[in-house]
N, C-alpha and C positions, 0 to 999 in steps of 0.2 A: 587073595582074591578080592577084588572089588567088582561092584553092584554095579552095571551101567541103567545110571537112573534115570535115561532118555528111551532107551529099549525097554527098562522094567514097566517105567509108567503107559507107556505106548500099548505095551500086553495087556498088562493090569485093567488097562481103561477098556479096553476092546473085551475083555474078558467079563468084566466086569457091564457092559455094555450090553454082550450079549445073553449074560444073565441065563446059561443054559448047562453048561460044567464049570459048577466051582474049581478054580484054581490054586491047588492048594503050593503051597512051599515046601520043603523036602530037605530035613538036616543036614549037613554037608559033614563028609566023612571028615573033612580035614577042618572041622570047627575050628574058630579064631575064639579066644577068650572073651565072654560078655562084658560089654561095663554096664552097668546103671546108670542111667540118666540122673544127672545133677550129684555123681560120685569125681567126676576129671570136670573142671572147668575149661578147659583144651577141645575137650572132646566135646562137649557143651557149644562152646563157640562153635565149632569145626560144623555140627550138625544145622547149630541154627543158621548160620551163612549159607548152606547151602540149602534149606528149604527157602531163605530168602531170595537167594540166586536163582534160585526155580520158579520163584513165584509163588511161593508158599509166605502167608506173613503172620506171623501170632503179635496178638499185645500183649500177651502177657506170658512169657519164657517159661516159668514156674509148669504152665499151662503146657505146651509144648513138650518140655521136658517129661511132667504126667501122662500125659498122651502117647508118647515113646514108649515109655514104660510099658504100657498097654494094650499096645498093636507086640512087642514082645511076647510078651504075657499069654496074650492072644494067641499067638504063632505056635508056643512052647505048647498050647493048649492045645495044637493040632485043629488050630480051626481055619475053612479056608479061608483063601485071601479074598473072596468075593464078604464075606460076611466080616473082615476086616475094616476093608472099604469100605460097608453099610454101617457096622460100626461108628465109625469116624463121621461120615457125611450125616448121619443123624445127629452126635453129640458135638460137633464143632460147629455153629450157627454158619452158614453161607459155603463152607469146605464143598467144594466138588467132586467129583470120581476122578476126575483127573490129578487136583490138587491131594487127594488122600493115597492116590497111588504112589504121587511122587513124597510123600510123607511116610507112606510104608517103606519103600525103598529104601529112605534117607534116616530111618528107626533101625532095619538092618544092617546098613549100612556103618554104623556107628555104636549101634546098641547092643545088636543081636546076631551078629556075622553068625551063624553059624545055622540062619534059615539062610544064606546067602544064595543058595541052590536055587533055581524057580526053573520048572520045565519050562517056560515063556519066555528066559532071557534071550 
């Protein structure tokens, strides 16, 4: 199962927009194995090309990489995705809700399949 990360951020932004029910994620019965961020250099690539592709840009990967880790982190934590996305747009200087959504997405996506679930997909 993959993340449509045009649809997710779409949600997420709106959701997060209108700031009234947090949107939480929901483990998926049929979990895909975690990796860790900066464990596959593959996978590493694979994530950061596609926040690039998106419009997401980091200077510094290491950074990026930490920040995956921690929208995970976050998730596993059972916290919603709106306080995800506040998260992020606070500790990433200039990060948007748009840009953190499709970041969350692309952290799932890659990192933590198994919040893959979002009742907003």
């Amino acid at each position: 199962m993959s993340i449509n990360i045009r649809t997710f951020t779409r949600a997420a932004a709106l959701a997060v927009a209108a700031a009234t029910v947090p949107v939480a994620i929901f483990a998926s019965a049929t979990a895909a194995a975690e990796v860790a961020p900066g464990s596959d250099p593959q996978t590493d690539r694979q994530f950061l090309n596609t926040l690039a592709a998106n419009g997401v840009h980091f200077s510094d990967t290491q950074t990026a990489l930490h920040d995956a880790g921690v929208v995970c982190h976050l998730l596993g934590s059972a916290q919603p995705l709106l306080a995800v996305d506040q998260h992020l747009t606070a500790q990433v200087p200039g990060m948007t809700t748009q840009e953190a959504a499709t970041f969350i997405a692309a952290s799932v996506n890659y990192y933590c399949p198994q919040y893959n679930d979002s009742p907003h997909q």
